[in-house]
C-alpha positions as CSV (number, residue, x, y, z in Angstrom):
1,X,84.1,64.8,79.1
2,X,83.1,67.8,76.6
3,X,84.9,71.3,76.8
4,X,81.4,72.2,79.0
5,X,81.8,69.5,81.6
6,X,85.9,70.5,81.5
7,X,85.6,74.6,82.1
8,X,82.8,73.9,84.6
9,X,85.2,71.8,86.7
10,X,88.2,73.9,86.8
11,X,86.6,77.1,86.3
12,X,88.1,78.8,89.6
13,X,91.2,77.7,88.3
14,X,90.6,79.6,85.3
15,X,89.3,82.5,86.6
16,X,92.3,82.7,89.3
17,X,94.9,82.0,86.0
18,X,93.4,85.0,84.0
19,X,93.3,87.6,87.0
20,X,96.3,86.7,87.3
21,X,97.5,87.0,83.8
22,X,95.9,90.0,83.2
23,X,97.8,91.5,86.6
24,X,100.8,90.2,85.5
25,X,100.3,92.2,82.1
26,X,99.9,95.0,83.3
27,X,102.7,95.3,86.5
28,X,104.8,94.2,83.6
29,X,103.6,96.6,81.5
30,X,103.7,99.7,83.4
31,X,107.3,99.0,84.8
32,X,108.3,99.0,81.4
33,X,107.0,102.2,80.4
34,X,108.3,103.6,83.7
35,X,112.0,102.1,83.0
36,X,111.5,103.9,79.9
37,X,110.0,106.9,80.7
38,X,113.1,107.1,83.4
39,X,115.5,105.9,80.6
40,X,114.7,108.6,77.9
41,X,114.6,111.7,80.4
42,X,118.1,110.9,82.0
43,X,119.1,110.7,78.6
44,X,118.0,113.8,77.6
45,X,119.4,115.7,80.8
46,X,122.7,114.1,79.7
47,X,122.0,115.7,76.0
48,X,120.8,119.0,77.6
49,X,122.7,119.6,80.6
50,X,124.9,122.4,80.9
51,X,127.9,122.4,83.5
52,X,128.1,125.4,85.5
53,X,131.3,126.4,87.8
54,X,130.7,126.6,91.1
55,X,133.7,129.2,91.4
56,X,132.3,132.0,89.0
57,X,129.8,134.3,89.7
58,X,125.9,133.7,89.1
59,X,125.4,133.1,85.4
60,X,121.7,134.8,84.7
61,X,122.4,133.5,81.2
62,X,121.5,129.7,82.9
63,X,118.2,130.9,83.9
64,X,115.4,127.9,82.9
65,X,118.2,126.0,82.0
66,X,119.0,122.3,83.0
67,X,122.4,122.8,84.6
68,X,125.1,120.3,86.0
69,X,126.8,122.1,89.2
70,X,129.4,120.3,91.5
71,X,131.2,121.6,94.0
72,X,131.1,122.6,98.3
73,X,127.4,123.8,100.2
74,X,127.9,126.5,102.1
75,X,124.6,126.7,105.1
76,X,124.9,130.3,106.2
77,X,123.0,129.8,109.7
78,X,124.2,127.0,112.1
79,X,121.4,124.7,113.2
80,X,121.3,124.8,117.0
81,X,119.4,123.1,120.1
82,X,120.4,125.9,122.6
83,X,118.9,123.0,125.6
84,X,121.5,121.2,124.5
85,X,124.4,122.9,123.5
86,X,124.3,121.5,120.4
87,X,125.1,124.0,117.2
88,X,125.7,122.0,113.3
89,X,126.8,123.6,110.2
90,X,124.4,121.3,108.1
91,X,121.6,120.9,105.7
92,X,119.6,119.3,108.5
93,X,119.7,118.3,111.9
94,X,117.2,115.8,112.9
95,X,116.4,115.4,116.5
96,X,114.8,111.8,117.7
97,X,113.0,111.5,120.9
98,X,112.3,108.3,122.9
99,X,110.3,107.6,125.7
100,X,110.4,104.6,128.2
101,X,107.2,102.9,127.8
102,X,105.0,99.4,128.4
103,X,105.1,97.1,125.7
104,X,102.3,94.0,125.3
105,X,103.1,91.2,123.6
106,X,101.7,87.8,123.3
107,X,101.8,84.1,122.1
108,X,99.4,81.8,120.8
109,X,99.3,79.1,122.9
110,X,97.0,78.0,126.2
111,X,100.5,76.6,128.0
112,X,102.9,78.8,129.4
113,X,101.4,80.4,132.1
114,X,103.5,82.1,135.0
115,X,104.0,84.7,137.2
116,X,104.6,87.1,134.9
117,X,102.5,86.5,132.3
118,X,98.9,86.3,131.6
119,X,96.6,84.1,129.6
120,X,93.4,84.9,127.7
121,X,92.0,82.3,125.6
122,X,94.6,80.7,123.3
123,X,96.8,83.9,124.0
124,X,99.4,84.2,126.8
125,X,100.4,88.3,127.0
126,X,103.1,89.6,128.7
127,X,104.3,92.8,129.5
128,X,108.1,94.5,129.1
129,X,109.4,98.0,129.1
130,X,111.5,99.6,126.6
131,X,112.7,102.7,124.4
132,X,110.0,103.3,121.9
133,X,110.0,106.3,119.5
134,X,106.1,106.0,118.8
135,X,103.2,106.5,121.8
136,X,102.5,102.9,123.0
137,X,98.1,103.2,123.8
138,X,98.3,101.3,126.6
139,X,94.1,101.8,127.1
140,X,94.0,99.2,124.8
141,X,96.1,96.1,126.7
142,X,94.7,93.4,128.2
143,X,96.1,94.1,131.6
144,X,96.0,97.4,132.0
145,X,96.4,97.4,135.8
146,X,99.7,98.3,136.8
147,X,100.6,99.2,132.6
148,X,100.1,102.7,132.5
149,X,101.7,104.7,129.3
150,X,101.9,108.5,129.7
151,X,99.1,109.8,126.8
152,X,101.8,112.3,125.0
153,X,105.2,112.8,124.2
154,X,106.6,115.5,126.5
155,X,108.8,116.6,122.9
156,X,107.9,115.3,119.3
157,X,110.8,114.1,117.0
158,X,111.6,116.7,114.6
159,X,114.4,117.5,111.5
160,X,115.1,120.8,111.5
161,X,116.2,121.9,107.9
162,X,118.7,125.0,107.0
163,X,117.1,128.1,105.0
164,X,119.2,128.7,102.8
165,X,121.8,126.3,101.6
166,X,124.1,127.2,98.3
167,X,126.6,125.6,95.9
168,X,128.7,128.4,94.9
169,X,126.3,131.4,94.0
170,X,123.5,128.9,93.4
171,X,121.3,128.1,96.0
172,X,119.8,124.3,96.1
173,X,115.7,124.5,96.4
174,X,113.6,122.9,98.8
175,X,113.2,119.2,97.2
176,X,116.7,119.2,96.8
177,X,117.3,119.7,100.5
178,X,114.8,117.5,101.0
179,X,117.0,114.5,99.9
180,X,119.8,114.9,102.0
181,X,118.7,112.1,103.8
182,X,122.3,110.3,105.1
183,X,122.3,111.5,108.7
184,X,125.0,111.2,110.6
185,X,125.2,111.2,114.9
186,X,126.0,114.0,117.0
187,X,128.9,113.4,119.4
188,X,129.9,115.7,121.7
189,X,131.3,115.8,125.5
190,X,129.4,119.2,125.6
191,X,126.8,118.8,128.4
192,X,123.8,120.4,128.8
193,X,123.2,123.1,131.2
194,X,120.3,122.3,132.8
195,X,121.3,119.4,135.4
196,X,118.3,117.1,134.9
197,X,119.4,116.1,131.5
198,X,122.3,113.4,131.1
199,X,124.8,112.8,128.8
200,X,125.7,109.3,128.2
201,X,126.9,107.7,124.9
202,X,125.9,110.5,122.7
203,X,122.2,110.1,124.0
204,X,120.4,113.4,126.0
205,X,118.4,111.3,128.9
206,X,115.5,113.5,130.6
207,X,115.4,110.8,133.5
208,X,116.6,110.3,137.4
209,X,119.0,107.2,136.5
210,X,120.0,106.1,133.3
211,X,120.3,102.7,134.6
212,X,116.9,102.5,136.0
213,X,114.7,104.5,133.8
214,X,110.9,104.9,134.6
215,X,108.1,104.6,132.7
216,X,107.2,108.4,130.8
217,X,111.1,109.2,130.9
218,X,112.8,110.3,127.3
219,X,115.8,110.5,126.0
220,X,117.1,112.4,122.8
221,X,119.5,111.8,120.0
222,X,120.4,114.4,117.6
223,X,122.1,113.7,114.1
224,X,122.8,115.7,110.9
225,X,123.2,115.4,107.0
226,X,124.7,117.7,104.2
227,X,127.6,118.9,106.8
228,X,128.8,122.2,105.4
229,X,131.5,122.2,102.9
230,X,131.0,118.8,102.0
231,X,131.2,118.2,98.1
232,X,128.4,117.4,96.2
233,X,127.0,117.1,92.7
234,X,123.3,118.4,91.4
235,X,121.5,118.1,88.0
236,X,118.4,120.3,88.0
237,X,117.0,123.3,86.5
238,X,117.6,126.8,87.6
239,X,114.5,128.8,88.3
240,X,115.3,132.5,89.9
241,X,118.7,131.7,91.3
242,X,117.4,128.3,93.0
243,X,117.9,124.3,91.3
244,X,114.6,123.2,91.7
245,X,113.3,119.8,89.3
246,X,113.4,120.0,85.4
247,X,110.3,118.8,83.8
248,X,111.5,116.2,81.2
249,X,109.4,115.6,77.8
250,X,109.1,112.3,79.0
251,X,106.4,113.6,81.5
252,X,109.5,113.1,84.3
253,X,111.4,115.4,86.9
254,X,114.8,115.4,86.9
255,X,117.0,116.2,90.0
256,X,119.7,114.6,91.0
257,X,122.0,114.7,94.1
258,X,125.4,113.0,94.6
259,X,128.3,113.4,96.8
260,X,131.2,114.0,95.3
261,X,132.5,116.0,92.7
262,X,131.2,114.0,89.7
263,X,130.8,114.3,85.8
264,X,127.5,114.4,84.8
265,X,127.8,110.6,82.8
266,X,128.7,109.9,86.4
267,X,125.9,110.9,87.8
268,X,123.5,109.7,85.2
269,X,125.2,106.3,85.6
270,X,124.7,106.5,89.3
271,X,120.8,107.2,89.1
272,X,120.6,104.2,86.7
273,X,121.9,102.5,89.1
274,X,119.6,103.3,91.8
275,X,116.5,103.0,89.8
276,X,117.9,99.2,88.8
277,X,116.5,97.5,91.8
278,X,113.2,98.7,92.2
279,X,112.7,97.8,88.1
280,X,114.2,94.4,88.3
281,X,112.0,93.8,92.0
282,X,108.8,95.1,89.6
283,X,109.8,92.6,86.8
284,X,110.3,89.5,89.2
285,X,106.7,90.4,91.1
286,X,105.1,90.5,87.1
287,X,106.7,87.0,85.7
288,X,105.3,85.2,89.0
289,X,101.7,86.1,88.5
290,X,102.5,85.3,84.5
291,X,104.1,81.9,86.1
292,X,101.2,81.4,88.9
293,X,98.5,81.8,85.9
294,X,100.0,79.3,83.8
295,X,100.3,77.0,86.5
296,X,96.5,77.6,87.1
297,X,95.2,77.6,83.3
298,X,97.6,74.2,82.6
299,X,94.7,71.8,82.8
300,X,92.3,73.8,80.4
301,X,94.7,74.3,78.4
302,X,95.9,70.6,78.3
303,X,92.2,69.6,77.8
304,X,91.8,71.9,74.4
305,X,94.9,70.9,72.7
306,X,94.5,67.0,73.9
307,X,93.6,66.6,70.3
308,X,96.8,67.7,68.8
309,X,100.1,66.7,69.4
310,X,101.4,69.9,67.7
311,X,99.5,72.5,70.3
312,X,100.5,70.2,73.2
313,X,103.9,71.1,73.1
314,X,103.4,74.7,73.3
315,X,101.1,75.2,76.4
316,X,101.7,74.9,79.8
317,X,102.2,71.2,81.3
318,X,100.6,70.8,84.6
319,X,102.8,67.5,85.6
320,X,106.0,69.5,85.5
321,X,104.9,72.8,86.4
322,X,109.4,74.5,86.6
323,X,109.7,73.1,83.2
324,X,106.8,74.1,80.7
325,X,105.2,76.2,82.8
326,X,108.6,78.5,83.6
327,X,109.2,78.6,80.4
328,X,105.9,79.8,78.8
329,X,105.7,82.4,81.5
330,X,109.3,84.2,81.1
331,X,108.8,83.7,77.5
332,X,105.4,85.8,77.8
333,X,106.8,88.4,80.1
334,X,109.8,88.9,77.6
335,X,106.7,89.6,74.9
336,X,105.1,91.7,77.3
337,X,107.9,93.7,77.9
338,X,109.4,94.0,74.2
339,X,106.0,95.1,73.1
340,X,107.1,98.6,75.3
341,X,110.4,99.2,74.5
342,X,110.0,98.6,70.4
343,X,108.7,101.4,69.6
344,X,111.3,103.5,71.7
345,X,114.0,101.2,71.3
346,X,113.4,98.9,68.0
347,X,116.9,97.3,68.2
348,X,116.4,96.5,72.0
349,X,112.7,95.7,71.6
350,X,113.6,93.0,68.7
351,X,115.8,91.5,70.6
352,X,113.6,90.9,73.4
353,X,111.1,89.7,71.4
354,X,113.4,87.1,69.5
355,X,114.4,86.0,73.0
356,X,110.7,85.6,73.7
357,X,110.1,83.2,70.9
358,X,113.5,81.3,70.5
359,X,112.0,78.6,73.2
360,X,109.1,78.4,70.6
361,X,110.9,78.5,67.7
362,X,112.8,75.9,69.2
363,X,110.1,73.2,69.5
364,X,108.7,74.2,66.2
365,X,112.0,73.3,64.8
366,X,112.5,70.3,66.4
367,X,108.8,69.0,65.1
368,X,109.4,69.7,61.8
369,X,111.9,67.8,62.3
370,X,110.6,64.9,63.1
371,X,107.9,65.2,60.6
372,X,111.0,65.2,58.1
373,X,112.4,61.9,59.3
374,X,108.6,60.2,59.4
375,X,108.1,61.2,55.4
């Protein structure tokens, strides 16, 4: 069989192995520039941060400056739900609404059949009722006799956010409030004064019996995050009294929240952190398709080297595809990725490239070798 006859019967396999190495290339890639770009602008906030007390009077001298605050938020206005006697000192107050609703469901099988269920085709549906915080369209069941969904929410969900919330004199912009996102459940024994609505279990139920709700009946739970004079640490810049984000020369925003009363190489350690798993996650999804595209390009590749012995040891082998195969593949996605970070990082970038070609350099040594013992 000529190279012709052997491309023109594995050519989906080839095809397959080089969409897949070219979107392994470039997840890996463009992680790496974003773990870099990320890298280099927390970097230069730590370099360019300046730490302003939280205890001494507004500072205009910080004014398009990246500053480093910690210390208590203060809300001004309490967030209230007069309906419901409920009145927070917070950043937010989120209130989520539920309604009692039909649910349809089904299983793929033509057995099964009973008195409470019904079967269409190779599907048997049935029908329960439950708390639901999105509008069930029950229009669209297969049984729609008898499963009747109210076609609104009588009150949407909604988080209610503070107007002005400070640090000191210094008073936290709008993204900033935006990621106080850790809420926190209401309790109170306060009941409402309008008599239809029951307490029970820190849950506001707009229904006859909370034992026996009907179908269109809601209930309500209310929750909070950024409770006033909690501590908490911000990095950002200060633009007309307020931290809004600080536009990094690495084309990046910087703004960081924390609780706690932190340092700021706290904090930058902190927001490594967080960024860690979402770059490692990226980095795993790139070296399977570089691993899934060796596995598919294996038999070309075993057909062009089948000539020499040398070349047959460096490609992919398709008879033990987590040997060969695993290593070619982490070995290229080290390349891949040292190829980004050498030219912002040259110690860092070597490194990962020697690690990329040690497996390589391995075999190379080990035919020489041989060669050496055959002369």
């Amino acid at each position: 069989m000529n190279l012709f006859e052997a491309l023109k019967s594995c050519w989906l396999a080839m095809l397959l192995g080089s969409i897949l190495l070219t979107a392994g290339t470039c997840v890996l890639f463009w992680n790496e520039a974003r773990a870099i770009s990320i890298a280099l602008s927390l970097e230069e906030a730590f370099n360019d941060a300046i730490t302003a007390s939280a205890d001494r009077p507004y500072d205009r001298l910080y004014e398009g400056k990246l500053i480093h605050l910690s210390g208590w938020i203060t809300t001004g206005e309490p967030l209230t739900e007069p309906d419901y006697n409920i009145q927070v000192q917070a950043v937010k107050l989120r209130r989520r609404v539920q309604m009692y609703q039909w649910i349809e469901e089904y299983v793929e099988s033509r057995f099964g059949e009973s008195d409470t269920t019904f079967q269409a085709d190779d599907r048997t549906y049935y029908y329960t009722l439950d708390w639901r915080d999105e509008l069930i369209d029950s229009r669209s069941f297969y049984i729609r006799s008898g499963h009747h969904n109210p076609s609104t929410f009588p009150m949407d969900t909604k988080t209610f956010v503070s107007e002005r919330v400070h640090i000191g004199q210094y008073e936290l912009g709008a993204e900033l409030k935006e990621r106080f996102n850790n809420f926190i459940e209401v309790t109170s024994d306060t009941r409402p004064e309008d008599p239809s609505v029951k307490l029970h279990a820190g849950l506001y139920y707009h229904c006859n019996d909370i034992w026996n709700p009907e179908v269109g009946d809601i209930r309500l739970q209310f929750s909070y995050a950024g409770l006033e004079g909690s501590a908490y640490t911000v990095v950002g810049m200060l633009d007309n009294g307020k931290i809004v984000p600080y536009q990094s020369s690495h084309s990046r925003k910087v703004l960081l929240i924390y609780p706690g009363e932190l340092s700021m190489q706290d904090i930058i350690k902190l927001e490594h952190k967080s960024k860690q798993i979402t770059i490692w996650s990226w980095r795993l999804i790139g070296w399977m398709l570089l691993f899934f595209s060796a596995t598919c390009s294996a038999s070309i590749l075993e057909y062009i080297t089948a000539q020499s012995v040398t070349l047959r040891k460096f490609v992919p082998n398709p008879n033990f595809p987590v040997s060969t195969n695993l290593t070619v593949s982490f070995s290229l996605a080290l390349a891949i990725a040292s190829t980004a970070w050498i030219l912002h990082r040259p110690v860092l970038g070597s490194g990962i490239f020697l690690a990329a070609v040690t497996p390589f350099l391995y075999r190379a040594r080990r035919l020489f070798s041989n060669f050496q013992r055959m002369d």
